[in-house]
Structures are given as structure tokens and as C-alpha cells.
PDB file of N, CA, C, O and CB in Angstrom:
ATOM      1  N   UNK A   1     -11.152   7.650   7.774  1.00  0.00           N
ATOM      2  CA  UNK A   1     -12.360   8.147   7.138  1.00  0.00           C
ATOM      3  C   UNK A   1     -13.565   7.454   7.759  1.00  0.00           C
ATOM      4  O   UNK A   1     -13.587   6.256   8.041  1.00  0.00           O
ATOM      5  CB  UNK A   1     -12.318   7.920   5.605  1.00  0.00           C
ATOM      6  N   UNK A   2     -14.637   8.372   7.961  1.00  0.00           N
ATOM      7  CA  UNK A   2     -16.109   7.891   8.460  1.00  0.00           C
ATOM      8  C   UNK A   2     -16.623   7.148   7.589  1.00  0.00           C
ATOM      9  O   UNK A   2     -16.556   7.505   6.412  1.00  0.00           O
ATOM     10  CB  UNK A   2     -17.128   8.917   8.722  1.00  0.00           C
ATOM     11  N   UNK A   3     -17.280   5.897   7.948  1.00  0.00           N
ATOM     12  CA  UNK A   3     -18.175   5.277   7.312  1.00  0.00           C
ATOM     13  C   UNK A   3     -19.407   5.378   6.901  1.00  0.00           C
ATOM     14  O   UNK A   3     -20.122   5.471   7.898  1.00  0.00           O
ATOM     15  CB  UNK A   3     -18.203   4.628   7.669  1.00  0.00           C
ATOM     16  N   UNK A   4     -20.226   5.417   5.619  1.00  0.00           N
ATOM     17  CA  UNK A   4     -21.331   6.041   5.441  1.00  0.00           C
ATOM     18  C   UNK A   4     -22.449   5.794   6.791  1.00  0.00           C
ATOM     19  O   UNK A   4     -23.126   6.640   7.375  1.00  0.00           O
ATOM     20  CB  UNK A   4     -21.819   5.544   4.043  1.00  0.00           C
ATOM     21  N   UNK A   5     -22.375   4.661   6.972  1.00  0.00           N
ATOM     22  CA  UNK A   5     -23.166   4.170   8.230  1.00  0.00           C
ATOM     23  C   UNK A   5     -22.999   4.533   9.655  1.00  0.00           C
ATOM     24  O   UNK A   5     -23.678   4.130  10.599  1.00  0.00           O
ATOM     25  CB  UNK A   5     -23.031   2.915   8.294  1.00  0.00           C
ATOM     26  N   UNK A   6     -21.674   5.619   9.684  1.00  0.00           N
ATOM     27  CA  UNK A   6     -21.365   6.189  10.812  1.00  0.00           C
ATOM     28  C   UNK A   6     -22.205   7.548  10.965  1.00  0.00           C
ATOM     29  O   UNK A   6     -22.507   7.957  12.086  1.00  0.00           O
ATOM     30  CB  UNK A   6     -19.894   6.358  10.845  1.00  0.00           C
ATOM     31  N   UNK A   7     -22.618   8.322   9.644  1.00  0.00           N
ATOM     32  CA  UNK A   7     -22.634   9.521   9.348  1.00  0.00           C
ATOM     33  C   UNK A   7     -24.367   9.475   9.982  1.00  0.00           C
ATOM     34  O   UNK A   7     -24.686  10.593  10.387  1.00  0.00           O
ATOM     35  CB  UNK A   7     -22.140   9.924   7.626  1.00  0.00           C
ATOM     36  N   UNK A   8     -25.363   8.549  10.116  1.00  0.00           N
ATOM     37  CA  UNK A   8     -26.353   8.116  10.711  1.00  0.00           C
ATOM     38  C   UNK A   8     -27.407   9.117   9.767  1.00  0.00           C
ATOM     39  O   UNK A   8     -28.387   9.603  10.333  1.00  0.00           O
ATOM     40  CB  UNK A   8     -26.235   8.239  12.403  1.00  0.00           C
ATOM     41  N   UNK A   9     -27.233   9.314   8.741  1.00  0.00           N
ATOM     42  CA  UNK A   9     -28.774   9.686   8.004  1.00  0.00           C
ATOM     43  C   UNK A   9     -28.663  11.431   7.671  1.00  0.00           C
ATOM     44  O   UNK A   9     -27.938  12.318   8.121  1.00  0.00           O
ATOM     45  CB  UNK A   9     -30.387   9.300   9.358  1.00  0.00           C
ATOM     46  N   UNK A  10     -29.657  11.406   6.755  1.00  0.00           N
ATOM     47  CA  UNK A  10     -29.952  12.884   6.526  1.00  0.00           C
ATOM     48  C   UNK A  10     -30.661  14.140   7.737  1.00  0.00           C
ATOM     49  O   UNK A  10     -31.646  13.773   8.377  1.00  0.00           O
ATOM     50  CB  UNK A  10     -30.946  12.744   5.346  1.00  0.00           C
ATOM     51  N   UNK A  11     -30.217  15.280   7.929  1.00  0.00           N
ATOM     52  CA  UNK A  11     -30.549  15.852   8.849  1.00  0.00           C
ATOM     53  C   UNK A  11     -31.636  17.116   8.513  1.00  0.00           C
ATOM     54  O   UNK A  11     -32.394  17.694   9.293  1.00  0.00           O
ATOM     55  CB  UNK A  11     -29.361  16.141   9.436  1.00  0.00           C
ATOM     56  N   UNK A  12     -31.452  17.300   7.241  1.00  0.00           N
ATOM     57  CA  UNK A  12     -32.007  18.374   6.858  1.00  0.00           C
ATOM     58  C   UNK A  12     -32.549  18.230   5.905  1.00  0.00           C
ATOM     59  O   UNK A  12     -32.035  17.296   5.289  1.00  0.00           O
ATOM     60  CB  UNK A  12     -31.401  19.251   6.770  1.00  0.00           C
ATOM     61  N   UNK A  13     -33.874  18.929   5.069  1.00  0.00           N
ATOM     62  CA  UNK A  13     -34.456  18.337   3.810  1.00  0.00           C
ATOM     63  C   UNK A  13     -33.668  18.048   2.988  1.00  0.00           C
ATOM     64  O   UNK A  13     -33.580  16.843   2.751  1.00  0.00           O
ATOM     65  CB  UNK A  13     -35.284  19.013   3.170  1.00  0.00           C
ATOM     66  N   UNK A  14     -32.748  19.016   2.192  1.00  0.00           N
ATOM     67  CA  UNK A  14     -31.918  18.708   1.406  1.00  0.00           C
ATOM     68  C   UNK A  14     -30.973  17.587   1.592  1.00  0.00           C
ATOM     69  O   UNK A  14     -30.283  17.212   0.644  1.00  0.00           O
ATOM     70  CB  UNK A  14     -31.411  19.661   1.231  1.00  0.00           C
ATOM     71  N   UNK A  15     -30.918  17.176   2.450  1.00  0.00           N
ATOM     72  CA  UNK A  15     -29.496  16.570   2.892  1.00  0.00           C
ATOM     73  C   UNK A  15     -30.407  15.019   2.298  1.00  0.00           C
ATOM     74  O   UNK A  15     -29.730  14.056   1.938  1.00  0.00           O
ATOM     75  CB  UNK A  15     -28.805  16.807   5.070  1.00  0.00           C
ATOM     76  N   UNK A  16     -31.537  14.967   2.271  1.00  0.00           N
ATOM     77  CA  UNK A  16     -32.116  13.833   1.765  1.00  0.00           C
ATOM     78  C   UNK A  16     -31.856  12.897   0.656  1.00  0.00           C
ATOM     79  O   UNK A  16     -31.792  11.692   0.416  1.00  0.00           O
ATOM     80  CB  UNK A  16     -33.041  14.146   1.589  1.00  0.00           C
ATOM     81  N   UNK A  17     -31.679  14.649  -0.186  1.00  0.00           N
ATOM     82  CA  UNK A  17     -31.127  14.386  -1.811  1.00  0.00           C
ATOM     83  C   UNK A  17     -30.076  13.851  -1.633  1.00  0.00           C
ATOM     84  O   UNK A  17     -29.994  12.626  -1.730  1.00  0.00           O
ATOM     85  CB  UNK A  17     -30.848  15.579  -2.819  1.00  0.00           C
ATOM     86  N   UNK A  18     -29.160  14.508  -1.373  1.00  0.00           N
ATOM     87  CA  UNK A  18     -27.811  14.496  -1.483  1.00  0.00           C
ATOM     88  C   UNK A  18     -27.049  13.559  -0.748  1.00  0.00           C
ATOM     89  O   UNK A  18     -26.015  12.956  -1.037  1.00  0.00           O
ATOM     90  CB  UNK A  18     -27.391  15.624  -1.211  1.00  0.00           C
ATOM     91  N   UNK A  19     -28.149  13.555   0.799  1.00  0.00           N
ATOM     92  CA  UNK A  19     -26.963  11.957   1.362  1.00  0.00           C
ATOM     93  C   UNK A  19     -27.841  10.697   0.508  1.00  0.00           C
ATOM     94  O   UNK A  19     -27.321   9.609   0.757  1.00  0.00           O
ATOM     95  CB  UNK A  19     -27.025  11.428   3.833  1.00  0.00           C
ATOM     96  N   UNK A  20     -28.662  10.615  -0.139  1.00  0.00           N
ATOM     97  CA  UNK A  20     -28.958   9.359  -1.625  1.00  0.00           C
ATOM     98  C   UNK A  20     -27.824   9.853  -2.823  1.00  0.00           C
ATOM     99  O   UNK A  20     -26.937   9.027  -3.041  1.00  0.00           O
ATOM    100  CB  UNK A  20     -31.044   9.568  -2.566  1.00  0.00           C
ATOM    101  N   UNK A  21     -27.795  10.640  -3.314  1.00  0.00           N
ATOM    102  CA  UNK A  21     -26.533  10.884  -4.149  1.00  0.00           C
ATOM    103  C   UNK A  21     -24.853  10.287  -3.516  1.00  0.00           C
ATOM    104  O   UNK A  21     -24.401   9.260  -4.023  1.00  0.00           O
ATOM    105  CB  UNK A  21     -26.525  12.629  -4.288  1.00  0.00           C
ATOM    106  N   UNK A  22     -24.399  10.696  -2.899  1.00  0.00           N
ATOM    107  CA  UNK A  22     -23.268  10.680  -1.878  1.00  0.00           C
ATOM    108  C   UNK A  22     -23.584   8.924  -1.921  1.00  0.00           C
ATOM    109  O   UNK A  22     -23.221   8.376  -2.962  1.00  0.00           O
ATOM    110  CB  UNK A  22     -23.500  11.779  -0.114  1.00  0.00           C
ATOM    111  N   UNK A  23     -24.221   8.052  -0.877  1.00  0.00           N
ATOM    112  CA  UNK A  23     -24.859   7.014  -1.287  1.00  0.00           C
ATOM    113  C   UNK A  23     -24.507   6.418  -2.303  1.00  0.00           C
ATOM    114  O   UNK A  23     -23.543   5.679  -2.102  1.00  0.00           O
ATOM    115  CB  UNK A  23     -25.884   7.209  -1.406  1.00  0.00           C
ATOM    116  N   UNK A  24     -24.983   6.430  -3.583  1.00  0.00           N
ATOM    117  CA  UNK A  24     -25.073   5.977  -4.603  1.00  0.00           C
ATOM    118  C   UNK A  24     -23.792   5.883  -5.346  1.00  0.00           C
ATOM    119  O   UNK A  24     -23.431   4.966  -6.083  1.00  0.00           O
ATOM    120  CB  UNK A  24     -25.957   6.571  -5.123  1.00  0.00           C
ATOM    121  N   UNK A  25     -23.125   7.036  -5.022  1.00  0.00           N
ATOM    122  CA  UNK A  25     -21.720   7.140  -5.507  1.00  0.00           C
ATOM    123  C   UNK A  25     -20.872   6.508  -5.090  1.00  0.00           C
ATOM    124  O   UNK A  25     -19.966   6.098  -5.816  1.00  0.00           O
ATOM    125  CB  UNK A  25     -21.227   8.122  -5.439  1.00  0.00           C
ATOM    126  N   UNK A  26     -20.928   6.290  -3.976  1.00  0.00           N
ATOM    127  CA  UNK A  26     -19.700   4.969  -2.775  1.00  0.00           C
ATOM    128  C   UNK A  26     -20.208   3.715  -3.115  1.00  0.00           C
ATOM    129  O   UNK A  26     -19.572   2.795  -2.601  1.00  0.00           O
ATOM    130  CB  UNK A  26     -19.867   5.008  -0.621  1.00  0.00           C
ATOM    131  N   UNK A  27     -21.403   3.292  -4.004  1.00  0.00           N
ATOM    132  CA  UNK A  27     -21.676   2.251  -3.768  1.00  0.00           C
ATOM    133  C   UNK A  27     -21.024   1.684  -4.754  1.00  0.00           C
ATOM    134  O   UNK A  27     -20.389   0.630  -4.774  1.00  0.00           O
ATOM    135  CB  UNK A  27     -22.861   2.033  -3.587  1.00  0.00           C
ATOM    136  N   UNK A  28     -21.349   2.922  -6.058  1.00  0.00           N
ATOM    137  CA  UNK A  28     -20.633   2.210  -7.633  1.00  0.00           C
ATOM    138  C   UNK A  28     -19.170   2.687  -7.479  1.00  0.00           C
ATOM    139  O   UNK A  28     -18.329   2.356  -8.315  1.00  0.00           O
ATOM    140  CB  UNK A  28     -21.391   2.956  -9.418  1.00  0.00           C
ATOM    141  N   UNK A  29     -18.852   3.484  -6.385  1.00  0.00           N
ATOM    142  CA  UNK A  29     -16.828   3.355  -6.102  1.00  0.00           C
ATOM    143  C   UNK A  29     -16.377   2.140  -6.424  1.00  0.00           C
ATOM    144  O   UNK A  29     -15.702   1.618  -7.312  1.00  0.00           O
ATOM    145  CB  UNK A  29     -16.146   3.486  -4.368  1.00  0.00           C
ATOM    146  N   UNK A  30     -17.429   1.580  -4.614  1.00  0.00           N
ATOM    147  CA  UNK A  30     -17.239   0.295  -3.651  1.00  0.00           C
ATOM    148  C   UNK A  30     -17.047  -1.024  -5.030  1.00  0.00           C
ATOM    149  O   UNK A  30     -16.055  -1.662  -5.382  1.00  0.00           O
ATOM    150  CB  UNK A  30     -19.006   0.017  -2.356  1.00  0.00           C
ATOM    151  N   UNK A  31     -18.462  -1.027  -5.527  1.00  0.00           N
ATOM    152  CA  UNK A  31     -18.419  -1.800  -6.940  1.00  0.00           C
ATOM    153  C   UNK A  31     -17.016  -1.766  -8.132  1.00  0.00           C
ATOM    154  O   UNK A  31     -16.251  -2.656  -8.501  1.00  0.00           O
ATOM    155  CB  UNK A  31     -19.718  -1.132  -7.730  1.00  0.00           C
ATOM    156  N   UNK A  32     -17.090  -0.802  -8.367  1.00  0.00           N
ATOM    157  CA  UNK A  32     -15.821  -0.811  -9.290  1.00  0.00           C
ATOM    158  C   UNK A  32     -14.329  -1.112  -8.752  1.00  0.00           C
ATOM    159  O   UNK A  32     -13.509  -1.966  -9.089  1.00  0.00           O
ATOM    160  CB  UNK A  32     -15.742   0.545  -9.891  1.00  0.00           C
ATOM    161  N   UNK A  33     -14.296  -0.204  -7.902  1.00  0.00           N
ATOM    162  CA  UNK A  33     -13.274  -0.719  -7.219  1.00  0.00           C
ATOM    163  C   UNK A  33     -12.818  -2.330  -7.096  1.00  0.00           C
ATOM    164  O   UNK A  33     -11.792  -2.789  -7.596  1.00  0.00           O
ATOM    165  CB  UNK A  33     -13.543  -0.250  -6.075  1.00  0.00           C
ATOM    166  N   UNK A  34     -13.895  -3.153  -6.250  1.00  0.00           N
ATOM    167  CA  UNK A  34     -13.716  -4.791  -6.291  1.00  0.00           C
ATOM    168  C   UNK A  34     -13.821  -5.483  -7.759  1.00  0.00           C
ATOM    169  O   UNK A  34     -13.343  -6.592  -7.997  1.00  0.00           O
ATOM    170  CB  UNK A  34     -14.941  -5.502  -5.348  1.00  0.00           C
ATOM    171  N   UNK A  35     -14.613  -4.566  -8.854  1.00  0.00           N
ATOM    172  CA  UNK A  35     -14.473  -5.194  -9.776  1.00  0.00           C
ATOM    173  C   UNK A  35     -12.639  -5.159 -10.787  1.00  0.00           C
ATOM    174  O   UNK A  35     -12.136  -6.103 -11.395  1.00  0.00           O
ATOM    175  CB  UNK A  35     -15.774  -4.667 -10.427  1.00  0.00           C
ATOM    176  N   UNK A  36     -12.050  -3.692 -10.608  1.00  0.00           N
ATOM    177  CA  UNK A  36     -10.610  -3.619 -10.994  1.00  0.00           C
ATOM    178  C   UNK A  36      -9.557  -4.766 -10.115  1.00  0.00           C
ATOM    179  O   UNK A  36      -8.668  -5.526 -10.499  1.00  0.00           O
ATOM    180  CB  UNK A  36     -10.141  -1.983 -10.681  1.00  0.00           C
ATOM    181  N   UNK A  37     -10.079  -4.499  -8.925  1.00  0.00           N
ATOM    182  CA  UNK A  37      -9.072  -5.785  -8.461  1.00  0.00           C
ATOM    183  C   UNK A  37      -9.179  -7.263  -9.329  1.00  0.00           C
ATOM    184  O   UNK A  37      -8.253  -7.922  -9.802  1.00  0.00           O
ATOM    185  CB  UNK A  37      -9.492  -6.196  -6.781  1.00  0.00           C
ATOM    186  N   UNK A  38     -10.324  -7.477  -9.353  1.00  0.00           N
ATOM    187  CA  UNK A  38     -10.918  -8.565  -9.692  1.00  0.00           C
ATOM    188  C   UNK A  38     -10.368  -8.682 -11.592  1.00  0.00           C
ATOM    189  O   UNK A  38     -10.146  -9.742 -12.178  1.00  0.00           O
ATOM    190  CB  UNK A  38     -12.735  -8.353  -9.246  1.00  0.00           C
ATOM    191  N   UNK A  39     -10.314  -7.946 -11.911  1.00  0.00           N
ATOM    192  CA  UNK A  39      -9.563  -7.890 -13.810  1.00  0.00           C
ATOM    193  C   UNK A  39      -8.139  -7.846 -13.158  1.00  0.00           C
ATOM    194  O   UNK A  39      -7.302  -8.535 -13.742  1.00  0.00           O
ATOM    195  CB  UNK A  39      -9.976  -6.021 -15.215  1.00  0.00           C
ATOM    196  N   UNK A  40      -7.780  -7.267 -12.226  1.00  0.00           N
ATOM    197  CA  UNK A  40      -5.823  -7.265 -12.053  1.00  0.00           C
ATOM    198  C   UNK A  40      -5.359  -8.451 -12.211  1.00  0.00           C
ATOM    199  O   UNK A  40      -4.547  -8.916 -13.011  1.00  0.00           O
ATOM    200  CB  UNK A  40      -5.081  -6.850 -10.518  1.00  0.00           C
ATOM    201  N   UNK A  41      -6.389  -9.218 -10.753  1.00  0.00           N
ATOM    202  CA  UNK A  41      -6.072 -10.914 -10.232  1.00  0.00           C
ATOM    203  C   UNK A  41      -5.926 -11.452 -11.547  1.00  0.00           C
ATOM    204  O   UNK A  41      -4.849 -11.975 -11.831  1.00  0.00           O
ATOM    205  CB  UNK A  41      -7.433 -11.875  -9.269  1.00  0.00           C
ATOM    206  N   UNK A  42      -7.292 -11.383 -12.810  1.00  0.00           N
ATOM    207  CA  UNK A  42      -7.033 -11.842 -13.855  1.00  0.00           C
ATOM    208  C   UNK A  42      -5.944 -11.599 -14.725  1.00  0.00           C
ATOM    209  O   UNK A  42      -5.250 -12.390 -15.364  1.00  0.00           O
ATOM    210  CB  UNK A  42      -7.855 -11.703 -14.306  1.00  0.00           C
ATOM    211  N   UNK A  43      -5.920 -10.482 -14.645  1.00  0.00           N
ATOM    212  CA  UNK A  43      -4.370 -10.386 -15.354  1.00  0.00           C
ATOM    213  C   UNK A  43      -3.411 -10.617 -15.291  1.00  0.00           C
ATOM    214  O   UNK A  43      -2.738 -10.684 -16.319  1.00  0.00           O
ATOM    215  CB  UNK A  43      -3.917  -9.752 -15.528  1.00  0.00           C
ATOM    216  N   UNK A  44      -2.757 -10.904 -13.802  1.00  0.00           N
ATOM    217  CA  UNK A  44      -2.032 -11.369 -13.286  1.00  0.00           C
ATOM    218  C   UNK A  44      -2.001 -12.834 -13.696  1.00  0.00           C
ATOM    219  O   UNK A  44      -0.915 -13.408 -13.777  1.00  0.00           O
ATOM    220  CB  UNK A  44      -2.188 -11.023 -12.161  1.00  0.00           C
ATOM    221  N   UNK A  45      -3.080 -13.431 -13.944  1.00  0.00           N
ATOM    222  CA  UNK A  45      -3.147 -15.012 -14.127  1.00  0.00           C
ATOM    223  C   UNK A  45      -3.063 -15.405 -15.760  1.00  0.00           C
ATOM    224  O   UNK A  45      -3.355 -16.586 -15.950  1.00  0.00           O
ATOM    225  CB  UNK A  45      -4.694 -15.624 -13.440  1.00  0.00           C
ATOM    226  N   UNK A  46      -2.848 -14.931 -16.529  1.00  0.00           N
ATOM    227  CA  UNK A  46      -2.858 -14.876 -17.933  1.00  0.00           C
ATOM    228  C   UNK A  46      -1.818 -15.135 -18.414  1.00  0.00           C
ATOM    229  O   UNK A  46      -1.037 -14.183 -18.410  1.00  0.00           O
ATOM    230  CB  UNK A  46      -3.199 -13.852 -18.438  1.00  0.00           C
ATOM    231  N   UNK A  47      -1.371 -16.246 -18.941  1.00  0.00           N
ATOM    232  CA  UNK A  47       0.148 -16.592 -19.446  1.00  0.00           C
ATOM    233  C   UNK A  47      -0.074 -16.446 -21.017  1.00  0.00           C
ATOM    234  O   UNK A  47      -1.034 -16.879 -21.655  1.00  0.00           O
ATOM    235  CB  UNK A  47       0.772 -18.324 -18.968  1.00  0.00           C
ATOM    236  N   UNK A  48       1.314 -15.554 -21.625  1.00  0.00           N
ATOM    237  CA  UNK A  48       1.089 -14.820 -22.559  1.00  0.00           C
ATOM    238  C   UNK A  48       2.201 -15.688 -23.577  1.00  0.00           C
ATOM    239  O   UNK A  48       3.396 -15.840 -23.324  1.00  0.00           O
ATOM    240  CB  UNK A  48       1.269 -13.196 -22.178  1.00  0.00           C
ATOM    241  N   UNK A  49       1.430 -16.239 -24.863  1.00  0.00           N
ATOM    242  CA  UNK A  49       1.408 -17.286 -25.383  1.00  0.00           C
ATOM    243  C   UNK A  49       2.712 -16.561 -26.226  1.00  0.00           C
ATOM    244  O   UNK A  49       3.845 -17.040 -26.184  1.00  0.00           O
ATOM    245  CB  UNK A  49      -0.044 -17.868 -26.011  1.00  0.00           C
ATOM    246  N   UNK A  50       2.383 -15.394 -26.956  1.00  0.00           N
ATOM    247  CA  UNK A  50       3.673 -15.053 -27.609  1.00  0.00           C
ATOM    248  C   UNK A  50       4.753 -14.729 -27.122  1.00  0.00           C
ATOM    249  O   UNK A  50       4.914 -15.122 -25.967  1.00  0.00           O
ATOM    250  CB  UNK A  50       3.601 -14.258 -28.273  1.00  0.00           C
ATOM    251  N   UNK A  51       5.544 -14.171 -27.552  1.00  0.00           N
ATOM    252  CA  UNK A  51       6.959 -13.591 -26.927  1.00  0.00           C
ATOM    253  C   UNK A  51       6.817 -12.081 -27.041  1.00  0.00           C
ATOM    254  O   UNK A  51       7.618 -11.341 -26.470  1.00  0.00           O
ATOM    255  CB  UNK A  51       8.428 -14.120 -27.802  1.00  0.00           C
ATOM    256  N   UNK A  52       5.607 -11.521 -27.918  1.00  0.00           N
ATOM    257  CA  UNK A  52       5.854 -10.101 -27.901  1.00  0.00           C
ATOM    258  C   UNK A  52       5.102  -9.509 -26.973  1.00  0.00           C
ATOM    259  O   UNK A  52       5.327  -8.308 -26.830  1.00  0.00           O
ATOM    260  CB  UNK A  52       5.638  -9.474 -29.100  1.00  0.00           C
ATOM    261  N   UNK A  53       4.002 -10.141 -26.073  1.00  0.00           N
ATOM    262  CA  UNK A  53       3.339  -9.808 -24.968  1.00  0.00           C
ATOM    263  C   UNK A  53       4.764  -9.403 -23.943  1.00  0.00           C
ATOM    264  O   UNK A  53       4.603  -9.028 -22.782  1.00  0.00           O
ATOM    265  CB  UNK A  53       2.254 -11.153 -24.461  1.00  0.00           C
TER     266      UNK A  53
END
């Protein structure tokens, strides 16, 4: 897959909108994404005090 920074900018008026939309959307992916890893690692690290966990 191309990288947004490969795709080198908007070409057409519209494309203005929409490559800022497109944009914006990979960024809060990019974000969430590292943030789920980041709760797994934690979860993974959580020693579960009862027996019914």
C-alpha cells in the first residue's frame, strides 16, 4: 500500500477536500491503532488477583 506522502498532494479542487478528509482519517487510524496495542501490552501485563479472572 502507498503511503499518504507518496500520493504527493491534491490535484484537483475537490481533491483538496477530500485528500484533508482521507488525511485526517489515517491519522486517527494511525492513532488508535498504537493506542489498542498500547491497552493489549497492558493487558497482557495485568496479573489477575482472583481465580475467576
Amino acid at each position: 500500500m502507498e503511503k499518504l506522502e507518496d500520493y504527493g498532494g491534491p490535484r484537483f479542487i475537490n481533491d483538496t477536500f477530500y485528500f484533508g478528509i482521507c488525511k485526517e482519517q489515517i491519522e486517527q487510524h494511525e492513532t488508535a491503532d498504537a493506542r489498542k496495542k498500547e491497552l493489549e501490552e497492558e493487558l497482557q501485563s495485568v496479573e489477575y488477583e482472583s481465580p475467576e479472572y
